[in-house]
Each structure stands twice: as structure tokens, then as C-alpha cells.
ZATINU-113283 format. One line per 3 residues: number of its first residue (from 1); their letters; for each residue y, z, x of C-alpha. Coordinates in nm, 3 decimals. Each point is the difference from the previous one (the first is absolute). Example, Ala and Ser with C-alpha at 12.3 -4.5 7.8 and 13.67 -1.06 7.14 Angstrom:
1	AS	-0.450/0.780/1.230; 0.344/-0.066/0.137
***
This chain:
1	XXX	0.000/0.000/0.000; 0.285/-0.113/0.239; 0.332/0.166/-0.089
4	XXX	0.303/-0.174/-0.101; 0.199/0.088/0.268; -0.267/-0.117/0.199
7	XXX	-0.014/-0.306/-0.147; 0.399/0.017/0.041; 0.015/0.072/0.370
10	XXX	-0.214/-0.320/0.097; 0.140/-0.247/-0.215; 0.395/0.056/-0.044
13	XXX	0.273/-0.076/0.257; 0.062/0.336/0.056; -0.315/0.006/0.188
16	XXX	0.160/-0.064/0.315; 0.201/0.269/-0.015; -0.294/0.261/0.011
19	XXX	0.111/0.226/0.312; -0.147/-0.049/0.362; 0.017/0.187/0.311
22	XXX	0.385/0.014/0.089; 0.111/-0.090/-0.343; 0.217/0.242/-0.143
25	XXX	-0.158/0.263/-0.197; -0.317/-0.102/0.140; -0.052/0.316/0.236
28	XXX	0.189/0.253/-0.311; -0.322/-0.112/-0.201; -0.278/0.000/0.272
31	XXX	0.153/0.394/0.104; 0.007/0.115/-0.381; -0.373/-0.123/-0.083
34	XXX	-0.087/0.170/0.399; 0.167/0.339/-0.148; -0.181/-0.076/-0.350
37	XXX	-0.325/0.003/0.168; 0.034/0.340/0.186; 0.119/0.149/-0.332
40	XXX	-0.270/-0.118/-0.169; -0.333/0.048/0.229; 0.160/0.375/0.111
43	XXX	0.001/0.101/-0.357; -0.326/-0.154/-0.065; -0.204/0.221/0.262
46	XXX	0.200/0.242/0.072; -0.231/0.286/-0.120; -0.273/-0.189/0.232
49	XXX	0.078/0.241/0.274; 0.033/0.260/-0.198; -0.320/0.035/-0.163
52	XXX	-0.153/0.321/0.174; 0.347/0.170/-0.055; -0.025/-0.076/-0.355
55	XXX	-0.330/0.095/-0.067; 0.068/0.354/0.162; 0.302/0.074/-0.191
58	XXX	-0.141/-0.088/-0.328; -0.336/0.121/0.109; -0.180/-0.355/-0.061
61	XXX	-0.248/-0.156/0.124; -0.001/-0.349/0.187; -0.083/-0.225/-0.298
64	XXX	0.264/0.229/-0.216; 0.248/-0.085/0.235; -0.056/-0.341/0.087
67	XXX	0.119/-0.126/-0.340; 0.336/0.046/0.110; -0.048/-0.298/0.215
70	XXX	-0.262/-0.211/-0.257; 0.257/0.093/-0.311; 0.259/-0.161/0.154
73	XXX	-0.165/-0.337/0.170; -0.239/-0.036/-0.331; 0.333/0.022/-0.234
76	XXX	0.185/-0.292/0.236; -0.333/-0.209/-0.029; 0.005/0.026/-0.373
79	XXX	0.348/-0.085/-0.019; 0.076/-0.291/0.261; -0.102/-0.288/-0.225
82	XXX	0.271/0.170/-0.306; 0.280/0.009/0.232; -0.056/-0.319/0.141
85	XXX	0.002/-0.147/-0.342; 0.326/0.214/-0.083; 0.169/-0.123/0.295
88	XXX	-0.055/-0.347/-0.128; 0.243/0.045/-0.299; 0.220/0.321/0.208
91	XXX	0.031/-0.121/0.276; -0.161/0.070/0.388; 0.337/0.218/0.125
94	XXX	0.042/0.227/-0.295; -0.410/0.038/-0.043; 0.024/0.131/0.329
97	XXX	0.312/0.191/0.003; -0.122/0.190/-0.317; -0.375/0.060/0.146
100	XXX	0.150/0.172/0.304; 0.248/0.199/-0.204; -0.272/0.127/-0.192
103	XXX	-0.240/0.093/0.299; 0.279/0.145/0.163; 0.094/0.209/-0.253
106	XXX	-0.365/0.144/-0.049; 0.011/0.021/0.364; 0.262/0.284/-0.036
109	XXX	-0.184/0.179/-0.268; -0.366/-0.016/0.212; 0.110/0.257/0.195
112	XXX	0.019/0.289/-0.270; -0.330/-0.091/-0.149; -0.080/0.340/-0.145
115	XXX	-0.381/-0.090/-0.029; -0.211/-0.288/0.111; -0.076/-0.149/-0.309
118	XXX	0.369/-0.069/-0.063; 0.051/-0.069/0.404; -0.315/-0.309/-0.134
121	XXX	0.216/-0.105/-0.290; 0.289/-0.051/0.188; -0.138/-0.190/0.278
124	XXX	-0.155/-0.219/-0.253; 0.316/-0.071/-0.157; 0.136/-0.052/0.359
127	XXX	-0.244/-0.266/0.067; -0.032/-0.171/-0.339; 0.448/-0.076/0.109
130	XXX	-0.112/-0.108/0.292; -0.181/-0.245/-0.045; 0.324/-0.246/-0.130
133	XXX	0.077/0.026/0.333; -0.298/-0.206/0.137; -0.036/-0.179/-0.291
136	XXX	0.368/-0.152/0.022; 0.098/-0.005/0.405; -0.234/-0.304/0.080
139	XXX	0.121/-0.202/-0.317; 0.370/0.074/0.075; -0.089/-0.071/0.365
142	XXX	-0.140/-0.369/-0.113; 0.241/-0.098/-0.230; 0.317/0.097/0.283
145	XXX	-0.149/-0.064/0.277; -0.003/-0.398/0.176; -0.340/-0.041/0.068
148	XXX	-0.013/-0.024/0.382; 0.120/0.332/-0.029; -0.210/0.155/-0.277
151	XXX	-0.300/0.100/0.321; 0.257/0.241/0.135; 0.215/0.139/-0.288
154	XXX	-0.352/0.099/-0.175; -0.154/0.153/0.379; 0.315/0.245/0.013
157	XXX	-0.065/0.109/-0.332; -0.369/0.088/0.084; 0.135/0.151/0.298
160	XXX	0.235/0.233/-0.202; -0.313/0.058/-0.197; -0.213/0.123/0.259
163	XXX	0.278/0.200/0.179; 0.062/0.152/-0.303; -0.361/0.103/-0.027
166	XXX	0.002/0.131/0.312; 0.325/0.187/0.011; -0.110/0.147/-0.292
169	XXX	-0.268/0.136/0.094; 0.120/0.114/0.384; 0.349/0.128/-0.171
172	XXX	-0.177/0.257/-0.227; -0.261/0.079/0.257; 0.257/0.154/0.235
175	XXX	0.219/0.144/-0.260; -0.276/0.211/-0.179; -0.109/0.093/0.314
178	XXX	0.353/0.192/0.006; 0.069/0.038/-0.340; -0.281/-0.044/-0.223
181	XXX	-0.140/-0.252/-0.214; 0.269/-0.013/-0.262; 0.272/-0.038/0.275
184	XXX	-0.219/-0.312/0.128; 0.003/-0.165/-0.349; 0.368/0.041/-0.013
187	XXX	0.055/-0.157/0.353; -0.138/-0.316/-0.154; 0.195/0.053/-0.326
190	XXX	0.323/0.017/0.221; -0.105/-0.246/0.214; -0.069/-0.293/-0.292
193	XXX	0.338/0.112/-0.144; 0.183/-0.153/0.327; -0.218/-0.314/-0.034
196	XXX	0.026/-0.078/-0.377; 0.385/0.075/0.030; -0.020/-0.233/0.355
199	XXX	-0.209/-0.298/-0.199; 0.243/0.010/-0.341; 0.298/-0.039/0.235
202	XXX	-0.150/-0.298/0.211; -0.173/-0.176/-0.211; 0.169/-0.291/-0.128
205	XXX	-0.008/-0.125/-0.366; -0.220/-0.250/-0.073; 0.135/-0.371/-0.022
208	XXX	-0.311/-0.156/-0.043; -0.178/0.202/-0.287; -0.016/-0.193/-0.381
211	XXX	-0.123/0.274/-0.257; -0.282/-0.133/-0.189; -0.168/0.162/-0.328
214	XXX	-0.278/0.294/-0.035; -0.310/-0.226/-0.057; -0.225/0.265/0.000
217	XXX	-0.347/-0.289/-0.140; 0.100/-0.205/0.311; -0.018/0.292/0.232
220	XXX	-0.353/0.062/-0.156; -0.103/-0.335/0.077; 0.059/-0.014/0.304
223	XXX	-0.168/0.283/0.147; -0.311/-0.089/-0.215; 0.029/-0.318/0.150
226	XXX	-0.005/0.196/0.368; -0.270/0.207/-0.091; -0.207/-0.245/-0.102
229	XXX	0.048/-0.127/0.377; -0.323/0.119/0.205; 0.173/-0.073/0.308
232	XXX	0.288/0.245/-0.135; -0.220/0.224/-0.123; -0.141/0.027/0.344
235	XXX	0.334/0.034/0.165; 0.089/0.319/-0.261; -0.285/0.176/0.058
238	XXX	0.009/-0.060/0.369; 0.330/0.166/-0.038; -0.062/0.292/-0.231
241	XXX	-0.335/0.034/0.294; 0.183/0.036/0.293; 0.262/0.225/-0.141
244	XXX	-0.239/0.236/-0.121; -0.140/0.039/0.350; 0.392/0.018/0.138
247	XXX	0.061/0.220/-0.271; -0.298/0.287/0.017; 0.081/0.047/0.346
250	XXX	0.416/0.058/0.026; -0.070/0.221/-0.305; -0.234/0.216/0.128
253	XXX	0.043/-0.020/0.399; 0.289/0.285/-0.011; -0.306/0.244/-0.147
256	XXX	-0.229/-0.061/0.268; 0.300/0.065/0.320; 0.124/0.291/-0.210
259	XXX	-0.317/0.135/0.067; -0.211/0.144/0.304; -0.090/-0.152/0.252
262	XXX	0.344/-0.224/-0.011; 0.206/0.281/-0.153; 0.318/-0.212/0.004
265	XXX	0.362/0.118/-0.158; 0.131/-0.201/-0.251; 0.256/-0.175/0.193
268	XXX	-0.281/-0.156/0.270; -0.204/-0.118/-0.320; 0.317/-0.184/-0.156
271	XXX	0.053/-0.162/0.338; -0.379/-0.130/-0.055; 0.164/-0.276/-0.178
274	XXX	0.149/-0.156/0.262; -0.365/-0.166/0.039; 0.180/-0.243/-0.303
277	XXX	0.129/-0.166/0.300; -0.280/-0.163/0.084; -0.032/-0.145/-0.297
280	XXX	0.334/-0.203/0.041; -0.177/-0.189/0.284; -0.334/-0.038/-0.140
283	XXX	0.170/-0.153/-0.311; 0.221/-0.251/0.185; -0.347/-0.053/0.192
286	XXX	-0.158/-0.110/-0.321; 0.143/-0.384/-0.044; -0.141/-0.055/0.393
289	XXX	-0.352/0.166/-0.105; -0.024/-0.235/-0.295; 0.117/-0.361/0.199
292	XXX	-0.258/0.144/0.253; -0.310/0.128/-0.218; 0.030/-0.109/-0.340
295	XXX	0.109/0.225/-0.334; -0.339/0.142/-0.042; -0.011/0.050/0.428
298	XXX	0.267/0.205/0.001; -0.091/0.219/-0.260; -0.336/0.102/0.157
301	XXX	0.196/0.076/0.318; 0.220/0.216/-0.230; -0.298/0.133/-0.175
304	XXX	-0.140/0.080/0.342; 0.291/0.136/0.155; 0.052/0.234/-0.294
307	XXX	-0.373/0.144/-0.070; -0.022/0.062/0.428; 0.353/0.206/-0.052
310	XXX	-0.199/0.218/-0.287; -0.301/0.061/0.249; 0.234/0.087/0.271
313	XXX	0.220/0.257/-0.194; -0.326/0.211/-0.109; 0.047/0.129/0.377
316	XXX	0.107/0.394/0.028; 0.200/-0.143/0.332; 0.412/-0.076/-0.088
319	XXX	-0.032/-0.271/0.198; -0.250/-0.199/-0.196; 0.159/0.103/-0.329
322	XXX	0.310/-0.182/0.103; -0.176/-0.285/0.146; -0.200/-0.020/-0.337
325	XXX	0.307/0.003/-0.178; 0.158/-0.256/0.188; -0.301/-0.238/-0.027
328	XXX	0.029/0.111/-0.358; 0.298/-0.143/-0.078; 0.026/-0.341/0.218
331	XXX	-0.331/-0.076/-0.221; 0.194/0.103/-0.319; 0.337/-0.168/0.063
334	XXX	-0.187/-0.319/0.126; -0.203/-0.028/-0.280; 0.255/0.059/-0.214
337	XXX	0.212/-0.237/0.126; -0.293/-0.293/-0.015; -0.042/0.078/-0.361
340	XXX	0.344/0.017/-0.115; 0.117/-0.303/0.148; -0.313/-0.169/-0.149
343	XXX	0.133/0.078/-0.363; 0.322/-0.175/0.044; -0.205/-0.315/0.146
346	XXX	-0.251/-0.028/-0.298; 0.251/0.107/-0.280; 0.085/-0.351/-0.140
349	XXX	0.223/0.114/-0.243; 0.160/0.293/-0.071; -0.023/0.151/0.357
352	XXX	0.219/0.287/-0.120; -0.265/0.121/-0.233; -0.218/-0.084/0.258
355	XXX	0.125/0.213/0.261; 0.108/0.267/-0.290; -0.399/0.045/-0.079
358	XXX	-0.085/0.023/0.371; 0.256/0.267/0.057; -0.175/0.175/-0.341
361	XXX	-0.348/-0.006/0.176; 0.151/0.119/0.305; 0.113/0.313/-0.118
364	XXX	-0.220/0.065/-0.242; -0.211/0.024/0.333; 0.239/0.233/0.148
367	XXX	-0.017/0.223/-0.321; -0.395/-0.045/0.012; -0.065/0.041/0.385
370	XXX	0.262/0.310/0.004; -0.159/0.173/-0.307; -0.390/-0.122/0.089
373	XXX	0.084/0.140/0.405; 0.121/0.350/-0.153; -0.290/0.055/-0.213
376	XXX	-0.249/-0.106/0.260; 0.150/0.226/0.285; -0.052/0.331/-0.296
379	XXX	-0.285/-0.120/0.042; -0.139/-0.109/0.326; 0.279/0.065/0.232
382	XXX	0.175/-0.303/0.216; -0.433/-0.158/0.013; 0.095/-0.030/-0.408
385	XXX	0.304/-0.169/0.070; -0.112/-0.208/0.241; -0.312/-0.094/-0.214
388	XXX	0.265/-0.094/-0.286; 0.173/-0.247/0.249; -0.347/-0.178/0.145
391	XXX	-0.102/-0.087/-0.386; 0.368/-0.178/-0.015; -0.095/-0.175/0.337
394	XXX	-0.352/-0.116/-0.173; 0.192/-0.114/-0.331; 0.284/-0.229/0.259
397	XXX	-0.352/-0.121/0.150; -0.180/-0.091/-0.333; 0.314/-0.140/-0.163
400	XXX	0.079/-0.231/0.319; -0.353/-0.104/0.010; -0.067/-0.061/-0.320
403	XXX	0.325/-0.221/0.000; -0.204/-0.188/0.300; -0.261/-0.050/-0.187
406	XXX	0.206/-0.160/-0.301; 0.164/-0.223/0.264; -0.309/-0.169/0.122
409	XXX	-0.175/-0.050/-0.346; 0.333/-0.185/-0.094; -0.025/-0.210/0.286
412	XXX	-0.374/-0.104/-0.058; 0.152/-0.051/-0.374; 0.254/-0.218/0.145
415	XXX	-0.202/-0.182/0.260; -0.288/-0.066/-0.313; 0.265/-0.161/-0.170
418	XXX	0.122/-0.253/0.260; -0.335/-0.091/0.091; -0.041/-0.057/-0.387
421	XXX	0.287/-0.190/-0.023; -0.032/-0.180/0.349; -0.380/-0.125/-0.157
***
């Protein structure tokens, strides 16, 4: 279901007036979407960190606690194909502006939680507003944006996002360490503040964006129409797979160093997260790994990478933890990458939606993995988690081979038929 404004952007004159790098405005817009991204992805996980503080000052267990994380990432998956559709008629720049107003806002309030059933309920409501902000940045991005320079704008915006999901985790990490838990939380609250005021101000309005109607059976076509794609299919679950893995481990990891024999302070475990760097190069790693092995290659190096980092961290040694952790998430992030960029490639029409439903199964994994990880290490300790993480490796494996499997019986279909024909 391409947009109108879509549809706008490539076929008017104004086309060529999309910004560039050096055009005017074009460096306001790619800063405000950078600050955008930290907002968003340090609200999102900011009670990651947190977890084993939470639990002991509500006097819950791991699972209990770990829907703080799983409310919020499960409310933006349900609510990222709504928004986009929203945005369609509202408009990208005040979808956004409103979504981080709103998460913001809650983002004040988290902090003085009285219980953690309402400390849940707001951090679903936090991540149910967030998720305009995905659901709108890439669309805005495309219809503004020349082209040429669509690569770059869109990689700083994934940069803010991953920076912000890292500074949100190392910012409250240090300042509960000092402060407490609550003090942490509003660190990030204070902190998105800055950046939602910084992205309203630099943001410039949209010149490219042509409202078009709520068309709510058209929207339901098309992701039927996606979902009836087994290639898509593939790529979503692939998706939701990998995150699950990612997911149970950054949930549950601050338990285990909390604990003897790491007995780390909370500041050291928030600084954990710094591993998220290695993800940045594994991802820009990905496009190489697919010219050089093939879509399906890659992901069974990604696959491999990730399951050897699970194995690795079951080690009582620091050392080995970290290295697990770091093979943990080059595997994750690479995968990730493969898939995602896959989606946009197959999607025919209505990539949006396309990309909207991947970013659904995605953190629906996250909710999943997070919530599946705390319930396993009640159970089992970090072996439960781990165990959690290595059937997610086995589904990846199964998913990509069965998609092999589908790809040569269609081209013995194919070749049967041109032999048929050729006769």
C-alpha cells in the first residue's frame, strides 16, 4: 500500500528539491531524527539494567520483573503497524513529535512507580508511544530525503538508535549504583527530555508529505498479502528468532554478575552494554558476508557465531562471559541485519507494511526471549537461559533450511517446465 506522499515525492517536480548532504536543512533533520533515536531506544530499555534492583525493591522474582522490559517492547510491536497507518493521514513529523511527548512524559512519572504492577503499566504505555517513532522516521526519511542520500540519513538514525540503547542502559547503571534505581530511571527521563526538546527544534517541517485518507481494508490487504509470502514469513520469524535469543540474554545477564562468583556493582553491569558496540561492526559487516556467502551463508555463520557465544558464556570465568557475550551479539546484530534488509528486497509493494510487520516480529521476540529467559533462569539458573537461547538458534536453523529446501524444489519446478516447453 504505497502512501500518497510517496507516490508524491517520486513523481512531482518538487522531487528535486528533497534535501542532500550540504543542502540547507539537510543536517537540522539528520541531527533531530539522531536525537529522536537516543530518546527513543533509552526509554525503551532503560529498566534493562535495572532488573536485579527492581526485583529487590519490590521483592520479585526474575520473570516478575522482567515484564518491565517485555511490557514495553510487546506494546510497540502491537502498535507499529497503527501508527504507521496514522501517520499516513497525520503526518510523519507530528506522529513523531506526539509519540515522544508521550513517552517522555511517562518517562517522568516511571520513576515514582509506587508498585510494580503500575511501574508494568506504565512502561507499556511508554512503549505502545513509541513505537510512532519507528514507524514514521524511515517514511519521513524516504519521502525528504534525495535518494543517493537516503543510505546515510537512515544509518545515523540507527546509530542514534543503538546509542540510545546503550546510553540507556550504561547511564542508569552508574547512576543507581549512586543513587538507586529510581534515580537511574529518572537519568533517562531527563536525559530524553533534552533530546525530544533537541529533535522538535531541528527538525524541519515536512515539504514533501501529501496527507492521504485512513484506509483501514487496504492496510488489511496488504499485510495479508505479506503474510501469505513464505519467503516473508521466513524473514519474520527469522527476526522474532534471533531476538528472542538477543533478548533472554541482556534481560537476564545482570542476575547472573549480580551474583557470586562475579559479584559485580550495578554500575560495572550497566557498562556490560558497551558489548552493543560490536554489533555496529558486525552489522555494517553483513552486506560483505552476503556478496561473499549468499543470504542463507551468512545466516549460518550468524547462527554459528551466536549458539558458540551461548556455550562460551556458561563459563564461571569473567572472561569467557564477556567473550560469550560479545560472540553473542556480532551473531545477533549480523543476523539481524541479513534478515531485515531481506524484507525490504522481497516486499513488492507496500514495503512500509512490510518492514512495519518485521519490526512487529522483532519485538514480539524481544518481549518473548526477555520474558521466556526470566522464567527459565527461576528455573534453571543462567544453563535455563542459555537452553532458551540454543532452541532460538535451532528455530533460525530450521526456518533457513527449510527456506533451502523450498528454493531447490522451485528450481526443479522451473527447470521441468523449460524442458517441457523446450520439447
Amino acid at each position: 500500500m504505497p502512501s500518497a506522499s510517496t507516490k508524491a515525492a517520486a513523481t512531482s517536480p518538487a522531487a528535486d528539491s528533497r534535501l542532500s548532504p550540504g543542502a540547507p536543512g539537510y543536517r537540522r533533520m539528520s541531527l533531530a531524527l539522531f536525537a529522536a533515536g537516543v530518546a527513543a531506544f533509552a526509554l525503551l530499555y532503560s529498566t534493562q539494567a535495572l532488573l536485579p534492583a527492581v526485583s529487590a525493591a519490590f521483592g520479585a522474582t526474575a520473570s516478575a520483573a522482567s515484564w518491565t522490559v517485555s511490557a514495553a517492547t510487546g506494546a510497540l510491536a502491537l502498535c507499529v503497524l497503527p501508527l504507521s497507518a496514522l501517520s499516513e493521514r497525520f503526518g510523519r513529523r507530528s506522529m513523531m513529535t506526539a509519540s515522544l511527548a508521550v513517552a517522555v512524559g511517562v518517562g517522568l512519572l516511571v520513576p515514582f512507580a509506587p508498585s510494580l504492577e503500575v511501574l508494568i503499566a506504565l512502561r507499556a504505555v511508554q512503549g505502545a508511544a513509541l513505537a510512532g517513532v519507528p514507524a514514521s522516521a524511515m517514511a519521513f526519511l524516504a519521502e525528504e530525503v534525495r535518494p543517493k542520500a537516503l543510505i546515510a540519513a537512515i544509518g545515523l538514525f540507527v546509530a542514534g538508535n543503538s546509542i540510545g540503547g546503550m546510553s540507556g542502559r550504561i547511564v542508569t547503571g552508574w547512576v543507581a549504583q549512586l543513587w538507586g534505581w529510581r534515580a537511574g530511571l529518572a537519568a533517562v527521563g531527563l536525559l530524553s527530555v533534552a533530546c525530544a526538546v533537541a529533535f522538535r527544534l531541528l527538525l524541519p517541517k515536512a515539504r514533501h508529505f501529501t496527507p492521504g485518507p485512513l484506509n483501514p481494508g487496504a492496510l488489511v490487504r496488504t499485510v495479508r498479502g505479506h503474510l501469505a509470502d513464505p519467503l516473508l514469513r521466513r524473514l519474520y520469524l527469522i527476526g522474532a528468532l534471533f531476538m528472542t535469543v538477543f533478548g533472554a540474554v541482556y534481560t537476564v545477564i545482570g542476575y547472573r554478575l549480580v551474583e557470586a562468583p562475579f559479584s559485580l556493582p550495578q554500575g560495572v553491569i550497566g557498562s556490560i552494554f558497551l558489548v552493543y558496540l560490536v554489533g555496529t561492526v558486525s552489522s555494517a559487516a553483513a552486506g560483505k558476508l552476503v556478496g561473499r556467502m549468499g543470504r542463507r551463508g551468512a545466516l549460518y555463520l550468524a547462527v554459528s557465531t551466536t549458539a558458540a557465544g551461548l556455550l562460551l558464556s556458561l563459563a564461571d570465568a569473567l572472561p569467557a562471559v564477556l567473550a560469550g557475550l560479545v560472540l553473542i551479539t556480532a551473531g545477533f546484530f549480523a543476523g539481524h541485519a541479513v534478515a531485515s534488509s531481506s524484507v525490504s528486497r522481497t516486499a513488492k509493494t507496500g514495503r512500509a507494511q512490510a518492514s512495519a510487520l518485521y519490526q512487529s516480529a522483532y519485538y514480539l521476540g524481544s518481549s518473548a526471549g526477555g520474558t521466556l529467559g526470566a522464567v527459565a533462569y527461576h528455573a534453571g539458573g543462567w544453563a535455563g537461559t542459555v537452553l532458551i537461547g540454543l532452541v532460538a538458534v535451532l528455530g533460525v536453523v530450521s526456518v533457513t533450511l527449510c527456506g533451502t529446501h523450498s528454493a531447490r524444489v522451485e528450481a526443479r519446478r522451473t527447470e521441468a517446465e523449460r524442458l517441457g516447453l523446450a520439447c
